[in-house]
MARSELO-542304 format. One record per residue: x, y, z of N, C-alpha, C in turn. Coordinates in pm, whole numbers, plus 50000, padded with zeros to 5 digits. Layout:
# MARSELO-542304
R     nu     nv     nw    cau    cav    caw     cu     cv     cw
R      X      Y      Z      X      Y      Z      X      Y      Z
...
***
This chain:
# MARSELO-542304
R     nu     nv     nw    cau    cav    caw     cu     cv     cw
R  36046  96007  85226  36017  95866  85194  35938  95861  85063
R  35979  95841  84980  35946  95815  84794  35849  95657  84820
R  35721  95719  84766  35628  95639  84822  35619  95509  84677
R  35609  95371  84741  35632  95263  84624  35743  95186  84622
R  35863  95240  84711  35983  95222  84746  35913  95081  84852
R  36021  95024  84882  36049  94912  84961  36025  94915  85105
R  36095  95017  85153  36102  95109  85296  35907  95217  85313
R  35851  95253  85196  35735  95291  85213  35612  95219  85231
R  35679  95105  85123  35547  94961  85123  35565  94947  85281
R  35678  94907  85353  35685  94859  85461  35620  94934  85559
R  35651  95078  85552  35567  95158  85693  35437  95159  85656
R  35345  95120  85524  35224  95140  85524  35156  94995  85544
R  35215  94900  85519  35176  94761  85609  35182  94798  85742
R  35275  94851  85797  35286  94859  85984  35172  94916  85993
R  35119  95028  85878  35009  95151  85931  34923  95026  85962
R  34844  94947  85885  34760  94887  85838  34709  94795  85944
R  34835  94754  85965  34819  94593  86090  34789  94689  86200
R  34840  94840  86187  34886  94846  86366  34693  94894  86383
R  34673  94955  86223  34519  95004  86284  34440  94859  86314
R  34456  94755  86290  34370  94661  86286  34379  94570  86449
R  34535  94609  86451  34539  94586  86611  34467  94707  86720
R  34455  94807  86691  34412  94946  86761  34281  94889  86761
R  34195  94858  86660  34050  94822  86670  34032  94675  86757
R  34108  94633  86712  34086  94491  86789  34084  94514  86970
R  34208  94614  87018  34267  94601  87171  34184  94694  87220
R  34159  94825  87155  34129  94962  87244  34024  94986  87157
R  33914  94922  87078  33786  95013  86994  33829  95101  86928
R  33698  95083  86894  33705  95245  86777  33706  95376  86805
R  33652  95359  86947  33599  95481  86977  33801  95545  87049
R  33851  95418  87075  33993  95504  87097  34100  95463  86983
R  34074  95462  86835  34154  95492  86777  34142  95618  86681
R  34282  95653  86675  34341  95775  86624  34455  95741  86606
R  34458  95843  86504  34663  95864  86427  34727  95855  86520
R  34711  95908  86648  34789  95912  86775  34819  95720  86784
R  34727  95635  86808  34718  95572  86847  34788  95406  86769
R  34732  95492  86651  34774  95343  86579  34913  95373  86502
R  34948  95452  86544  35146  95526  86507  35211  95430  86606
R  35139  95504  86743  35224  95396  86817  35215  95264  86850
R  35089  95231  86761  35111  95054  86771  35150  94999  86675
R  35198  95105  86558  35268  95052  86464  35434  95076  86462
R  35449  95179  86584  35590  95176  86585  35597  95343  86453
R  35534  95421  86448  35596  95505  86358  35554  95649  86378
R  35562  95745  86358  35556  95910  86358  35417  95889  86268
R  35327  96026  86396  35182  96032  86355  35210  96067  86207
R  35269  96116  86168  35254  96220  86028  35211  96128  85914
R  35279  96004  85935  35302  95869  85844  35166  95828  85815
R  35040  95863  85894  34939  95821  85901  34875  95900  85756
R  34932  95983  85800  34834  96099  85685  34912  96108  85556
R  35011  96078  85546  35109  96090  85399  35073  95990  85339
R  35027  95871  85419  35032  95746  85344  34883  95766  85280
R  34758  95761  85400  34660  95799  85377  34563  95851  85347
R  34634  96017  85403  34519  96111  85385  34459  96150  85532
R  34399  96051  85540  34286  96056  85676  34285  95936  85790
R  34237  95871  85891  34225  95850  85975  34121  95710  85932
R  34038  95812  85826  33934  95728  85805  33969  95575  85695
R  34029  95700  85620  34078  95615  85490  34204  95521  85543
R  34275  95515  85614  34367  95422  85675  34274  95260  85745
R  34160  95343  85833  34090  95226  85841  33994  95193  85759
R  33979  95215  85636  33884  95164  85540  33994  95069  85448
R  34139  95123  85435  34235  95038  85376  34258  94900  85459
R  34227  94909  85560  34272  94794  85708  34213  94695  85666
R  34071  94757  85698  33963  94623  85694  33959  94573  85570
R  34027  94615  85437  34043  94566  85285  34170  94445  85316
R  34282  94516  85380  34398  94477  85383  34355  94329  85497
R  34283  94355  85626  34269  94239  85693  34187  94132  85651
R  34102  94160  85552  34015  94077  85491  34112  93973  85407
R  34169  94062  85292  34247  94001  85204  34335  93893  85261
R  34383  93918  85426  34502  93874  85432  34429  93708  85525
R  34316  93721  85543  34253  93625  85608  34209  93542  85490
R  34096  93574  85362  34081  93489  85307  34150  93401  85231
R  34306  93485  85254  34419  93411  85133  34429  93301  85233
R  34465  93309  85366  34505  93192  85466  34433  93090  85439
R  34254  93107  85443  34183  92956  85456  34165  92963  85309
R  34205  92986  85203  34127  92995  85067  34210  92787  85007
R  34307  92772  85032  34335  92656  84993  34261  92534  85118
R  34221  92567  85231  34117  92463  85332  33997  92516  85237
R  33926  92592  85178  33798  92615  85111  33800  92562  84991
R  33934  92520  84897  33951  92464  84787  33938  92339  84783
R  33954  92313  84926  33992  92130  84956  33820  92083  84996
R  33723  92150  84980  33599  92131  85080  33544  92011  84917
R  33457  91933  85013  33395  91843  84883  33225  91795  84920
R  33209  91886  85017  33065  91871  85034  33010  92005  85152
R  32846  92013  85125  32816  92153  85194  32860  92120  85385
R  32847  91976  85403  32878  91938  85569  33001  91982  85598
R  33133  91932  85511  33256  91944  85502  33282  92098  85514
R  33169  92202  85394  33202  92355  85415  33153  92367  85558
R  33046  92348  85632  33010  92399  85765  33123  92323  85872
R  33177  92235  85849  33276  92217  85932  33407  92322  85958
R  33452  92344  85820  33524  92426  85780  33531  92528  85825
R  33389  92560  85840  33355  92756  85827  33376  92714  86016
R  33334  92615  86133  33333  92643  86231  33455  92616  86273
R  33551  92584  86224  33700  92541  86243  33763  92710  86211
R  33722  92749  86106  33747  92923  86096  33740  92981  86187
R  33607  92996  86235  33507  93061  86308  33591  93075  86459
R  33629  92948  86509  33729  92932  86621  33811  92985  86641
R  33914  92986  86492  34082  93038  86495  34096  93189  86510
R  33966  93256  86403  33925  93359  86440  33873  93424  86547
R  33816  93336  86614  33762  93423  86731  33888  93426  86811
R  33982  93276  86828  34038  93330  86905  34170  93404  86867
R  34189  93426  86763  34261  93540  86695  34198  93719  86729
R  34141  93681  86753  34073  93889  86839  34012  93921  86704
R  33974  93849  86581  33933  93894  86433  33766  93856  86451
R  33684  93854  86533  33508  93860  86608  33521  93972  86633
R  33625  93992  86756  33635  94130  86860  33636  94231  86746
R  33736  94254  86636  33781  94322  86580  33632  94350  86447
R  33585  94245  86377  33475  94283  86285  33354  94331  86393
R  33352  94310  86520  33202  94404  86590  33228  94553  86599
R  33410  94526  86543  33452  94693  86601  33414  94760  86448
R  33461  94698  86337  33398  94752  86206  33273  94783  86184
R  33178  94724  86251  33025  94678  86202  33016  94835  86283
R  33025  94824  86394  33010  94983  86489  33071  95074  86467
R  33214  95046  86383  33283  95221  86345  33172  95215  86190
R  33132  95172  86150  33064  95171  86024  32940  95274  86035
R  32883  95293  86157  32784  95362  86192  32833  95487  86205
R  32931  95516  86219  32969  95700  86269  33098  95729  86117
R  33155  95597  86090  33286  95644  86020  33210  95631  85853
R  33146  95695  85760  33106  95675  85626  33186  95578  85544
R  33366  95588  85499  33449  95472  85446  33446  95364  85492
R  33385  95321  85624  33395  95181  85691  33301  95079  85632
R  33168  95154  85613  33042  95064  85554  33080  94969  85432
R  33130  95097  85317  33143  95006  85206  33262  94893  85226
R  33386  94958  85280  33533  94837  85310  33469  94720  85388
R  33360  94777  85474  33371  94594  85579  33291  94571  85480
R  33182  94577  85381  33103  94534  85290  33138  94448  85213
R  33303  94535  85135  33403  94449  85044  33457  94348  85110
R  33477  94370  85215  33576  94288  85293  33502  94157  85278
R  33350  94141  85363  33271  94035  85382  33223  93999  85212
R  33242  94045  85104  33236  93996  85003  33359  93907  84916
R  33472  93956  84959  33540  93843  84982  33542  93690  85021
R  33524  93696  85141  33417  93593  85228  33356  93505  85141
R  33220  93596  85078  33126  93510  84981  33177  93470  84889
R  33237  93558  84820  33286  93488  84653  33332  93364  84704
R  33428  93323  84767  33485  93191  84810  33402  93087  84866
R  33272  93146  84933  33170  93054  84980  33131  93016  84853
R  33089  93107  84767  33006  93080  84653  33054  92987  84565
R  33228  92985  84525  33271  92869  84433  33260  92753  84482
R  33271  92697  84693  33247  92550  84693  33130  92548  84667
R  33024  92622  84727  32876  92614  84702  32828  92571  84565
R  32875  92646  84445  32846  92610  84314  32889  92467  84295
R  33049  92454  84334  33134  92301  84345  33026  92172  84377
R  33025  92200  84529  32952  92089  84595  32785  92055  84565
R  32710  92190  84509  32563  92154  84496  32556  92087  84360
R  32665  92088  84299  32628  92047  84120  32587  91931  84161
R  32470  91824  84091  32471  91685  84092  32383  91678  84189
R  32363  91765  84255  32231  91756  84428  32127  91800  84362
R  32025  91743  84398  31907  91780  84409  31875  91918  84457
R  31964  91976  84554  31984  92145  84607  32018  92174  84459
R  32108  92145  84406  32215  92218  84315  32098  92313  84200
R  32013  92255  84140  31947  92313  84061  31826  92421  84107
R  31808  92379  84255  31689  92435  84306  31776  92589  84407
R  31883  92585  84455  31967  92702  84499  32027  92807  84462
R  32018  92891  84493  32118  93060  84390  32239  93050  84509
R  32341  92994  84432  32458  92983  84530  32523  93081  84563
R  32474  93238  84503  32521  93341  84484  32454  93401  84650
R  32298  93350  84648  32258  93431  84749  32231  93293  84885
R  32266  93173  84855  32279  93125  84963  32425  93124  85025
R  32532  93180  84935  32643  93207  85002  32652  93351  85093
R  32581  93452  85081  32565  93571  85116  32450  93491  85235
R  32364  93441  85241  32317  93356  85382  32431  93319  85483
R  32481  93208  85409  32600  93141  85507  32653  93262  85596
R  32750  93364  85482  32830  93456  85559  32781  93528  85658
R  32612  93622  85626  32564  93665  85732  32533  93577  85819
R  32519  93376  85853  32475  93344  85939  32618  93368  86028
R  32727  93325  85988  32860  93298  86048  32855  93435  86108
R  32826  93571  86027  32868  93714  86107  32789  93722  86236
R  32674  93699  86217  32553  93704  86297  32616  93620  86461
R  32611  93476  86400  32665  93376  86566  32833  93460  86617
R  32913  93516  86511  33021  93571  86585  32970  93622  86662
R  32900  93765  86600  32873  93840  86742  32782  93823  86845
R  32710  93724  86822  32580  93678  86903  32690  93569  87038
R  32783  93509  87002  32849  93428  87073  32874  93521  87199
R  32916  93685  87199  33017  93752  87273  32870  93766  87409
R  32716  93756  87394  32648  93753  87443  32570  93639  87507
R  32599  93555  87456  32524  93396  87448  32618  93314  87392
R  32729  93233  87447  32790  93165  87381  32687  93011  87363
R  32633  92994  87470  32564  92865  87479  32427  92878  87311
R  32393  92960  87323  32327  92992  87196  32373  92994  87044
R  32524  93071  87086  32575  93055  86969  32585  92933  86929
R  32654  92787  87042  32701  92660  86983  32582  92609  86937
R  32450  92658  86970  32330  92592  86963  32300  92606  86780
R  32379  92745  86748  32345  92766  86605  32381  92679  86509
R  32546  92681  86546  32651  92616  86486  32591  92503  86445
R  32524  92410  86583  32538  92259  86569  32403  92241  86468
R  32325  92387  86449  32180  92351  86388  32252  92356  86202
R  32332  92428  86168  32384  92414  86027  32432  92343  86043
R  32514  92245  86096  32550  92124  86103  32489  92011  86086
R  32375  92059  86130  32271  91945  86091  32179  91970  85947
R  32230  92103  85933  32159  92107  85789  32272  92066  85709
R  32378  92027  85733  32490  91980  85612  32486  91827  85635
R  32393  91781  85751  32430  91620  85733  32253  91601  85665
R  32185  91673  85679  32048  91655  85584  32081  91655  85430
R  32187  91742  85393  32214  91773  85206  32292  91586  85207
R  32396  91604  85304  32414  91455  85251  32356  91305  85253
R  32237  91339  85322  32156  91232  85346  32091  91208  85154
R  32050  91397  85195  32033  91345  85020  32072  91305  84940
R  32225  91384  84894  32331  91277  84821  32295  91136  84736
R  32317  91087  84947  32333  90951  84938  32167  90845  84911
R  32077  90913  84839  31968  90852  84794  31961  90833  84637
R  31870  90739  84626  31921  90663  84458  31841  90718  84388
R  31905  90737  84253  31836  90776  84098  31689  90841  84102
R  31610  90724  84145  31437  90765  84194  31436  90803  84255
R  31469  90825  84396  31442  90941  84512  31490  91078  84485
R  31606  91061  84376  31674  91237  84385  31570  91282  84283
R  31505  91225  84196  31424  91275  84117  31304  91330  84183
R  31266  91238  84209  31091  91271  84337  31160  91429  84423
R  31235  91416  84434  31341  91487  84536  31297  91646  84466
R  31335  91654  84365  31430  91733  84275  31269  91782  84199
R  31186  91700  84163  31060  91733  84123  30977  91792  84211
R  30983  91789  84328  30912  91870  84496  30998  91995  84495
R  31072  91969  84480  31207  92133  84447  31113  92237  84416
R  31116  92161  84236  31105  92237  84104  30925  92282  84191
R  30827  92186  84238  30688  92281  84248  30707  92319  84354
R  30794  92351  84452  30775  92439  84570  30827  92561  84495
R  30913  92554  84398  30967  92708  84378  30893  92756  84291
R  30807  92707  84215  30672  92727  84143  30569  92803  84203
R  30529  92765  84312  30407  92749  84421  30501  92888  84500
R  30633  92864  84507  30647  93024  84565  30684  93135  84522
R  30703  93089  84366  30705  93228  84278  30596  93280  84253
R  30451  93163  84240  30338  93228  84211  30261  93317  84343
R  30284  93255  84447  30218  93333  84553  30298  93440  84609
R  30437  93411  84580  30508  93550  84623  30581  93515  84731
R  30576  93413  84784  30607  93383  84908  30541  93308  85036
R  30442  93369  85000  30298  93356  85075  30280  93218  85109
R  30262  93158  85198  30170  93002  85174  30059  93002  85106
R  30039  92838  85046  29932  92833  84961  29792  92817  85038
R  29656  92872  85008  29555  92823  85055  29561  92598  85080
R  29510  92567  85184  29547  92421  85189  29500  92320  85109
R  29364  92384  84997  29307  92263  84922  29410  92279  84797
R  29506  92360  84786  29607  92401  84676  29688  92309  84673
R  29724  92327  84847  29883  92242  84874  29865  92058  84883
R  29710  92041  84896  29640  91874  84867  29677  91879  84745
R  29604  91936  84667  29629  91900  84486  29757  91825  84433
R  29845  91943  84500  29990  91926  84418  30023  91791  84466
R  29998  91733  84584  30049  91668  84690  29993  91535  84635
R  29834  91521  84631  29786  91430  84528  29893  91385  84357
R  29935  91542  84271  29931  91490  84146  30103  91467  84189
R  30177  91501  84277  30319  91447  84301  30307  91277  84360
R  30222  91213  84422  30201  91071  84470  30102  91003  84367
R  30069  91082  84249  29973  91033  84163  29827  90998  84179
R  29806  91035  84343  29705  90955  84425  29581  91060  84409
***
């Protein structure tokens, strides 16, 4: 089999899906060349000609299953026109996926990641995928907000994704907890549009409390301020 050919592309997609089904049905801990040959329908050998290794087949998977997920919702993420609209979005995902076996299947990455070395960085890439796409509505929707200037959409999109990874797998233990999460970013996307929808003078006042909280927490580091600090500001922001 002359690899690049038509007939080779094809058995190394079967490799690909069948490992991603092997992780999803039977864990990590029972896949092998043995295993994901025959859920791909093909001769162990195919595993290793294509691949190499065992490992490197599932480090290609979780590249290949990533890719093939964010292309699906990437035009519903194009269509988003506010951060409420993205958290709707992301829990409308969140659903199709779970009940697609693709939860089951990333707890199985996150845990072959611990014993398998190629897994760490692929589910890494994989979930960076994820972000970049969070990150363009994020940049999209905060322009013009009062968030927009005060947010690193770079690292509140890398938030979002770990919150979404986090309630996946937290759901398989606590589902009642999980919805409890969901509905709490939900309510942080109808707070951004509350803001929005406030006039000229309020987004300013708004937007000026921004600018000295991120002041007040670059200078302390993080820290809270001593309280006759946090009067001052509080005084020269009400003029009072």
């Amino acid at each position: 089999m002359t690899p690049g050919t038509p007939k080779s592309q094809e058995t190394r997609t079967r490799l690909l899906e069948g490992a991603l089904r092997t992780l999803t049905e039977q864990g990590i801990a029972k896949t092998s060349a043995r295993t994901v040959a025959a859920a791909a329908g093909v001769n162990q050998a195919l595993v290793f000609y294509h691949f190499g290794s065992v490992d490197e087949l599932l480090a290609a998977a979780c590249r290949y299953g990533a890719e093939q997920a964010v292309a699906r919702y990437r035009p519903r993420l194009a269509a988003v026109t506010s951060l409420s609209e993205l958290l709707a979005v992301g829990r409308e995902i969140h659903a199709q996926e779970r009940a697609g076996g693709h939860v089951a299947l990333l707890g199985q990455l996150l845990a072959g990641a611990q014993t398998h070395a190629g897994l760490g960085p692929a589910t890494a890439a994989g979930l960076d995928l994820w972000i970049v796409e969070i990150q363009h509505v994020l940049t999209r929707v905060l322009a013009g907000t009062p968030l927009g200037e005060y947010t690193d959409p770079a690292g509140l999109a890398r938030a979002v994704a770990a919150s979404f990874v986090g309630i996946e797998l937290y759901e398989g233990v606590d589902a009642a907890g999980a919805t409890a999460a969901l509905d709490a970013l939900e309510q942080l996307g109808a707070l951004v549009a509350a803001l929005e929808e406030l006039g000229p003078v309020a987004q300013r006042a708004v937007r000026h409390r921004l600018r000295r909280a991120g002041r007040r927490s670059a200078r302390t580091g993080g820290q809270p301020e001593p309280p006759e600090e946090r009067d001052g500001a509080d005084h020269d922001m009400t003029g009072r």
